[in-house]
N, C-alpha and C positions, 0 to 999 in steps of 0.2 A: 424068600428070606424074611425070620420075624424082624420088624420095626425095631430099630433103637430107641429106648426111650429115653426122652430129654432128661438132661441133668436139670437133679433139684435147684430151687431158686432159693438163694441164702434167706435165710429166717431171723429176723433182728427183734428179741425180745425187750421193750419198752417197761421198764421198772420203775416206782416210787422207791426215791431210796431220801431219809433225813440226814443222812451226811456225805461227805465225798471219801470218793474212794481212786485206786489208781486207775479204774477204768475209765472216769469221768475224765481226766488229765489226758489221759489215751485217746478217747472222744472228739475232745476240743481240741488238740493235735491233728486229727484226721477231718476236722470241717477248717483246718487253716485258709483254704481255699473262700470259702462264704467269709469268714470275718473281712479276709481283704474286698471281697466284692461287694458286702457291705459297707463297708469303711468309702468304697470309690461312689459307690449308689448317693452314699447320704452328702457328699462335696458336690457329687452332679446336682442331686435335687438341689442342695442350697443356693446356687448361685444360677440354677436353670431359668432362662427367662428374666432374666436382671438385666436392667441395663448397664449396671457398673459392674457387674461378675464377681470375677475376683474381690476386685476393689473394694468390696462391701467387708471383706477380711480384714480389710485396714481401716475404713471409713470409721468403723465404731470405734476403737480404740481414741484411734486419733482423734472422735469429737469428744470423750472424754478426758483426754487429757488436755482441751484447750480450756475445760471445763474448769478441771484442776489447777490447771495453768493460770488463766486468769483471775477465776472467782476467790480460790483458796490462796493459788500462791499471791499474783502481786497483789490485789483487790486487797489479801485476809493480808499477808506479809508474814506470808510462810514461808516465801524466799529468802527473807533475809539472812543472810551468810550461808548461803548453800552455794555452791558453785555449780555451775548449769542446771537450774531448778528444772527445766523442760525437758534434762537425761534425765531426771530424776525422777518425776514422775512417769516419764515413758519404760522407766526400770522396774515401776511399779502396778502401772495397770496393766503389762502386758502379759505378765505371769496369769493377775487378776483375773484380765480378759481371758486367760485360756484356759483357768479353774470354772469361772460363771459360767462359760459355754458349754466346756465340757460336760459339767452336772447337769445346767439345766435339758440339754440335749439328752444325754444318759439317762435324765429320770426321768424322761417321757416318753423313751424309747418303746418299753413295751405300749403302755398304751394306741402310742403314735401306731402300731404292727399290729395293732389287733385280729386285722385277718388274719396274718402270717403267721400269727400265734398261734392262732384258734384251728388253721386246717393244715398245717405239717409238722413233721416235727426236727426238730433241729436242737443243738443246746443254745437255750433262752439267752445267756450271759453274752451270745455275739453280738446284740441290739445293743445294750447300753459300752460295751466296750469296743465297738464300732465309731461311737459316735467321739468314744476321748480318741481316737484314732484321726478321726477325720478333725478335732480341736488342733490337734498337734500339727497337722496342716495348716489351718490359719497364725498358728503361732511362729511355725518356719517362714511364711511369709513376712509376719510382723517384727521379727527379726533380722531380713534385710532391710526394714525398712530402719529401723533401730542401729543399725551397723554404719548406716548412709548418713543419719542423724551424727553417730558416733565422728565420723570422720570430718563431716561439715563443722564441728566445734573443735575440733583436733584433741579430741581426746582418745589416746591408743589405749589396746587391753593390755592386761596386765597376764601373769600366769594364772591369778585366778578364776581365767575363762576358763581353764581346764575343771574347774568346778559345775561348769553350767549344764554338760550332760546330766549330773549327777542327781543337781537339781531339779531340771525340769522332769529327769526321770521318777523322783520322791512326788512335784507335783502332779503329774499325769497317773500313777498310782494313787494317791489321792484322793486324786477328783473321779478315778475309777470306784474307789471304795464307799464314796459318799453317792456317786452315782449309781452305783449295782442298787445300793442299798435302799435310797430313794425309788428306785422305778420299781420295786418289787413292792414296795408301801404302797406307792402309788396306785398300782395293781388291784391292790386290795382295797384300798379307802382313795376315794378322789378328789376328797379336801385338801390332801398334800400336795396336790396340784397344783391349786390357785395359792398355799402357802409357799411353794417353790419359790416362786420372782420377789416374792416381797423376804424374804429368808436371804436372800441370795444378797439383795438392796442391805439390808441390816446388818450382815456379814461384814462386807464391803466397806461400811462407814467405822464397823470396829475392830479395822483393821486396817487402825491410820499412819501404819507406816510405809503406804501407798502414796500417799498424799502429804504427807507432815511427816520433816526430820525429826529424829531421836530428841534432840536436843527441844522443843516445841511442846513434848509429850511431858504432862504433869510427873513429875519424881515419883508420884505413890503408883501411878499406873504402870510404871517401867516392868517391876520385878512380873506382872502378872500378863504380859503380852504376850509369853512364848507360851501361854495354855493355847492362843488359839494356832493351831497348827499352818494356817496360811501366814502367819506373822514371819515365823520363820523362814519359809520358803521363800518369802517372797521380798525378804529383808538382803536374802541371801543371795539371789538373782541379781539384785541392786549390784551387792558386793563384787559378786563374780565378772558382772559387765563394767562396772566402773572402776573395780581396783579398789575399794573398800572394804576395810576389814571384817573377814567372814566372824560370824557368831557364830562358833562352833556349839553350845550350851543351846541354842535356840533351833540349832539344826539338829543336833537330836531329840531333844524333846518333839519335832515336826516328825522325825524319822522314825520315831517309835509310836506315834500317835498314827501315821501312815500306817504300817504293818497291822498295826493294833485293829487298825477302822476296815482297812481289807479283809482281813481274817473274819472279822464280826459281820460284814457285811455278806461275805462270801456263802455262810452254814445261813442268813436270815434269809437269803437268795435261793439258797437250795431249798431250805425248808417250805419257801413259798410257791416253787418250780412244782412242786406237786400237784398242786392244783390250779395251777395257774391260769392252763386254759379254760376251766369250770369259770372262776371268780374275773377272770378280766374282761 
């Protein structure tokens, strides 16, 4: 009897392409499996070998807001007429805390893979969008601890916690689109590297309504805070946890600068996905 011959082995042709297409969407659809095993990879390495594990997801926030707590609020007397300055500021660096990481995480990603980059192939975009994944974990934890806070003062939610999906959804897009877009720079030039942390630090400070009520902020500076798009987000998180009134006008200018910054980051990602493996 002649021999059967074995079936052909599928053939996956590997293309430069400058823009997306539906197949790309198809793609990253069909490796859903690697984004989540990434995502679990990068939470195991972070706290592997720690002595406080987890607790390192809360450690940092919390020494920055005793930061904020002491030095700027009663020290500077940026408490005065706030009611519970210590929700207040944990309303506001937690968002903070889950944008800084997330970025800084995501725009290191490729680099941080450079093997994994350089000897398979995969779509590129699962490393830094892995890492806002595994943000959004330390920020669900930061968030009971925030809730526990919440109840120790007796302050209950309001309905506009029903806002708070929506939000951290606009931030964690975000901090995606600044983070694609970053680790693909980064990729290619390495000075944006070491500008990252320091960029990150100067963000931070202007964008003081982390730290400092509305009321605190000079009159001329008010109308021009909601250019910076964490302003909003993170004004709004406030709102949403503590029953203060949302900024609608600040949420969307966050909300269209979000789409805006993803989109742009998205084709500067692709474009650089081309040579990726050559230049990193």
């Amino acid at each position: 009897m002649p021999e059967t011959p074995p079936p052909e082995s599928a053939v996956t042709h590997i293309d430069s392409s400058l823009g997306w297409r539906w197949s790309d969407v198809v793609e990253i659809w069909r490796f859903r499996e690697l984004f989540v095993m990434l995502t679990l990879r990068d939470i195991r390495l972070r706290y592997k070998q720690t002595i406080l594990g987890l607790g390192w997801s809360v450690f940092q926030p919390l020494a920055t807001i005793l930061v904020f707590v002491v030095f700027i609020g009663y020290m500077g007397k940026a408490a005065q007429g706030v009611d519970n300055y210590t929700l207040f500021v944990m309303a506001g660096v937690l968002p903070w805390t889950f944008f800084a990481s997330a970025v800084l995480n995501s725009g290191n990603s490729l680099v941080n893979n450079e093997r994994l980059v350089t000897k398979t192939y995969f779509p590129r975009l699962a490393l830094p969008a892995a890492n806002v994944f595994a943000a959004i974990f330390d920020l669900g934890i930061c968030l009971l601890i925030f809730a526990v806070a919440m109840a120790l003062y007796g302050v209950a939610p309001t309905w506009k916690l029903a806002m708070l999906p929506v939000i951290v959804l606009l931030l964690g897009m975000f901090a995606m689109g600044v983070g694609v877009f970053l680790s693909a720079l980064i990729a290619s030039q390495r000075d944006f590297r070491f500008l990252l942390n320091l960029g990150l630090q100067l963000w931070m400070f202007a964008t003081p309504c982390i730290y400092l009520p509305t009321e605190s902020i000079p009159e001329a500076a008010k109308p021009w805070l909601p250019i910076n798009p964490v302003y909003g987000l993170v004004v709004n998180f406030r709102a949403s946890t503590l029953g203060n009134e949302i900024e609608w006008a600040s949420l969307a200018v966050s909300a269209g600068a979000t789409f805006v910054t993803l989109a742009v980051s998205l084709v500067y990602f692709r474009r650089v996905e081309r040579t990726l493996a050559d230049t990193i």
